[in-house]
C-alpha positions in Angstrom: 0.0 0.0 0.0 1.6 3.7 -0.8 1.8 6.3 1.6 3.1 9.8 2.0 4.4 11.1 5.0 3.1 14.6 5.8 3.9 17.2 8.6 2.4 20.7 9.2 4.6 22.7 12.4 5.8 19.2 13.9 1.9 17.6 13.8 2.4 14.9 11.6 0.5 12.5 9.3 0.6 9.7 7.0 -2.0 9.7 3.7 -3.1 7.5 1.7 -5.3 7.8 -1.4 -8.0 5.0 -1.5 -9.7 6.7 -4.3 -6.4 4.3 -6.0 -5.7 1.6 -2.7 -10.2 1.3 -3.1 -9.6 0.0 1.0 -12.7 -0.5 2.9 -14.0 2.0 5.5 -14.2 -0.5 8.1 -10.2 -1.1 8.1 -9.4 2.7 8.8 -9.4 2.7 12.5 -7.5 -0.1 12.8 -5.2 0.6 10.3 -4.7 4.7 12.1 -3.6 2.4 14.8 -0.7 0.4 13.4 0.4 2.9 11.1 0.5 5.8 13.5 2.8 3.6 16.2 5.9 5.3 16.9 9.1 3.0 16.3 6.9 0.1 15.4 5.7 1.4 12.1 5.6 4.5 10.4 4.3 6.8 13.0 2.7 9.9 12.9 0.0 12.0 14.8 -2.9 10.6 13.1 -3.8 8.8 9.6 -5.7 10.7 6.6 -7.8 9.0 4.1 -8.5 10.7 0.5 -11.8 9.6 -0.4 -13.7 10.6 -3.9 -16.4 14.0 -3.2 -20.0 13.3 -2.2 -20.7 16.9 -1.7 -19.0 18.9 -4.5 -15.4 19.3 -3.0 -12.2 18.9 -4.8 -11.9 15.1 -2.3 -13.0 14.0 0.7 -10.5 13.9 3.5 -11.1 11.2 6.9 -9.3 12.0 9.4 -8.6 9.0 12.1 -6.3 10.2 15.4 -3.5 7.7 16.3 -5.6 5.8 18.6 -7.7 5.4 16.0 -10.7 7.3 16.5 -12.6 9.5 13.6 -11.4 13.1 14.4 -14.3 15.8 12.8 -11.0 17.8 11.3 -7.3 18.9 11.5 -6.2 22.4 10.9 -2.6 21.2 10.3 -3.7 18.1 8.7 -6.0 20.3 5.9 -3.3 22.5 5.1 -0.9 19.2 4.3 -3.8 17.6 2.3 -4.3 20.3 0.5 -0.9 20.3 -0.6 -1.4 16.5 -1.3 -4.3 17.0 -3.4 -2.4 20.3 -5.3 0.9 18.1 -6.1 -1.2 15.1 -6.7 -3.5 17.0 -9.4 -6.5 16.3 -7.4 -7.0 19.9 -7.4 -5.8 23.3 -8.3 -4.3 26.2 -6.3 -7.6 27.0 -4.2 -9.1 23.3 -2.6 -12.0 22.7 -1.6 -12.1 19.8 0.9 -14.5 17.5 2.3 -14.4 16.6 5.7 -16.8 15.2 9.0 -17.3 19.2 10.1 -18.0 20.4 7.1 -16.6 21.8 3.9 -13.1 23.6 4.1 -11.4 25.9 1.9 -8.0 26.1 1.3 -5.2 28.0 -0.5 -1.8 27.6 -1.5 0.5 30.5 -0.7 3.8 29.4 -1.9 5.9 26.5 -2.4 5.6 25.3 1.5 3.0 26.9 2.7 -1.1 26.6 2.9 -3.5 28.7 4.4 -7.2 26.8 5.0 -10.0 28.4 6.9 -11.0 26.5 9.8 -14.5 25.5 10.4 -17.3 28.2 11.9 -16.8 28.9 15.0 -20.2 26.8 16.1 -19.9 27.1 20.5 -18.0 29.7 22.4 -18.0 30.4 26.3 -15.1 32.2 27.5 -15.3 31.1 30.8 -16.0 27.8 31.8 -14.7 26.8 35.6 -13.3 23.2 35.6 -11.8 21.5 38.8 -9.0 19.6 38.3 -5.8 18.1 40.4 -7.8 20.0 43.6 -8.1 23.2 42.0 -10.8 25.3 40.1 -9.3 26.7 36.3 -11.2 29.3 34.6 -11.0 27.6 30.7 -12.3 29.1 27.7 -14.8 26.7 25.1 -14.7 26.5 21.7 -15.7 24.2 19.0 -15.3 24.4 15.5 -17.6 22.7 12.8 -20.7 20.3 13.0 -20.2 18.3 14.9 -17.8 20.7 16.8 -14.7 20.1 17.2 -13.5 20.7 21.3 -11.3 22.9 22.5 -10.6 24.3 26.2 -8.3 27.0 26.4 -6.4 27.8 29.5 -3.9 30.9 30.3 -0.5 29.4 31.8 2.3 32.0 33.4 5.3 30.8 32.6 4.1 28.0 29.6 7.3 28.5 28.2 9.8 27.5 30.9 7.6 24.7 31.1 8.6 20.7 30.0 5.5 19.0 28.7 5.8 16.7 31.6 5.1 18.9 34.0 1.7 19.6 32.8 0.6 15.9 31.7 -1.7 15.3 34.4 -3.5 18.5 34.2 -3.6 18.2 30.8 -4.9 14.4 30.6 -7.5 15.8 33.6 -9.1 18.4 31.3 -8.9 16.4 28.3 -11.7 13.6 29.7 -13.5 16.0 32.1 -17.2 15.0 32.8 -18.4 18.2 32.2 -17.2 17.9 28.1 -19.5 14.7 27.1 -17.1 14.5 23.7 -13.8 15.4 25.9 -11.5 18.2 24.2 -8.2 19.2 23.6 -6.5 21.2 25.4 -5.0 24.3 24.7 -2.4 26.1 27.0 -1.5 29.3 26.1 0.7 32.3 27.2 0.4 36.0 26.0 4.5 36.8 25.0 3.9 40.0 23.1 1.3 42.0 20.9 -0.5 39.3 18.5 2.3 36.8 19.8 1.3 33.9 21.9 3.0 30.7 22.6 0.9 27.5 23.2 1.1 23.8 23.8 -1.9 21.4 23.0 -3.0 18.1 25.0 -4.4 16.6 21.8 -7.7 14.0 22.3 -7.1 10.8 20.2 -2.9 10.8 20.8 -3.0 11.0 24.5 -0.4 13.4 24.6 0.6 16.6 23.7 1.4 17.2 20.0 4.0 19.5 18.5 1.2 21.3 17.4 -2.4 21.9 16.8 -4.0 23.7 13.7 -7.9 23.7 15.0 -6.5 24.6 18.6 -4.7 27.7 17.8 -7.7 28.8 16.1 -9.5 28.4 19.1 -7.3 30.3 21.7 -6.9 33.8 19.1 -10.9 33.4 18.9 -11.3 33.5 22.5 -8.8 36.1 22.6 -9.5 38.3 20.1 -13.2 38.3 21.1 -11.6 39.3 25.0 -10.1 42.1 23.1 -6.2 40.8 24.3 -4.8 40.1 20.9 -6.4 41.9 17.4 -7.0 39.4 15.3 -5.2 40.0 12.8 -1.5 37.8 11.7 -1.6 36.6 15.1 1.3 34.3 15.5 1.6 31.2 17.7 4.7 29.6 18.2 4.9 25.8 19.2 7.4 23.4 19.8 7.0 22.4 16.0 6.9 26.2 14.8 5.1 29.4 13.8 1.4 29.1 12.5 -0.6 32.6 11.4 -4.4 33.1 12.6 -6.5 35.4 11.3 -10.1 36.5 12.5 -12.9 38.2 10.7 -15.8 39.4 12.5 -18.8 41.0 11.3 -21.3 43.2 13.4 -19.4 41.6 16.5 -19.3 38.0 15.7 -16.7 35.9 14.2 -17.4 34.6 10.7 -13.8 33.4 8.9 -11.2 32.0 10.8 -8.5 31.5 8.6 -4.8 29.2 9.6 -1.8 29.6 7.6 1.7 27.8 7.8 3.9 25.2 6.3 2.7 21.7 5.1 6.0 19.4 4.0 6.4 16.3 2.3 9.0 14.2 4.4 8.7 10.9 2.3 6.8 8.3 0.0 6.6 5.0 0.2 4.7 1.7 0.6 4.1 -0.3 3.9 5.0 -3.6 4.5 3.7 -5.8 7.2 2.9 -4.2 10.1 2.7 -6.1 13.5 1.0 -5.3 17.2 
């Protein structure tokens, strides 16, 4: 079976075009599972499935996270399909892809780099008190898409001096709280400078945090911009896998585009062989 590794900011993904492998839809999951293990297979963040359009798109994209479970969408993940579907002639330099939220638009910029707009902004509460590890956080809400896509965001001092470690449990806390019936990722965040915020996500489906999160920076400039703290405007977020740009538009006070830009890189090609466990 081919495959082509993909990464967007350090999230990365392997694709594979079953409009050519014609797999069956029932072998997905557990295919996202052996695929995506680290040092036993390929490994990667989660697995993405091009599909033929039902719906008037350029493709359709599936998206399964690492443990195998159907993600709604991936910010970082559309941008790098929609480079796969540009240098695999599936479509030209404006995409238009299918996926489980809803239809998303993207654009190529230049050689590396894609800019999509996320899903609407469907839910948004900016403060939502969760107890966790014997204390109360005031979180932000957000999801993207229908079915929405979760997201808690949560100011950190200090996020950067931070190891990942250190914030595991919280983060694994908040991730399955019973007050989120569909769970979320979670987004720390710290305000370093005008429009500059650094952030580190606790991603549903990997179990972990990721080097980045497309859908969750998104999230945390929407909840910002709409507190007035950042404007909104070529906001960038730094990650442990590097810079991606946010942009807001709002109309008569609400937010109507939300729009991600940033890199999407091919790292290889290949086939799969047997894969064990």
């Amino acid at each position: 079976m081919k495959f082509t590794k993909m990464q967007g900011a350090g999230n990365d993904f392997i694709v594979i075009n079953n409009i050519e492998e014609e797999l069956s839809t029932e072998d997905f999951s557990g295919l996202a599972k052996k695929l995506c293990q680290r040092r036993m297979a390929i490994g990667a963040d989660g697995l993405m499935v091009v599909e033929k359009p039902v719906e008037g798109g350029d493709f359709k994209m599936l998206f399964y996270n690492a443990d195998g479970s159907l993600g709604e969408m991936c910010g970082n993940g559309a941008r790098c399909i929609a480079k796969y579907g540009f240098e695999n002639h599936l479509a030209g330099q404006t995409i238009n892809i299918e996926t489980t939220a809803g239809m998303v638009k993207a654009w190529k910029l230049d050689r590396i780099n894609y800019k999509v707009r996320l899903n609407d902004v469907s839910r948004l509460e900016l403060n939502m008190e969760l107890e966790a590890c014997g204390q109360v956080y005031s979180c932000a809400y957000v999801e993207l898409g229908d079915p929405g896509i979760p997201h808690l965001g949560l100011e950190m001092k200090g996020l950067r001096t931070l190891a990942p470690a250190q914030l595991w449990t919280l983060g694994s806390t908040l991730r399955s709280h019973p007050a989120l019936p569909k769970g979320a990722n979670v987004n720390f965040f710290e305000i370093v400078g005008p429009d500059q915020i650094f952030e580190r996500t606790f991603e549903r489906g990997v179990e972990d945090f990721t080097y980045a999160c497309g859908t969750g920076t998104g999230s945390v400039v929407a909840v910002l911009t709409e507190k007035g703290l950042c404007s909104g405007k070529n906001v960038k977020v730094s990650m442990t896998g590097g810079d991606l740009l946010i942009d807001v538009v709002k109309d008569k006070g609400r937010i109507t585009d939300l729009y991600l830009s940033g890199p999407a890189v091919i790292v290889a090609e290949g086939e799969t062989g047997e894969i064990i466990g």
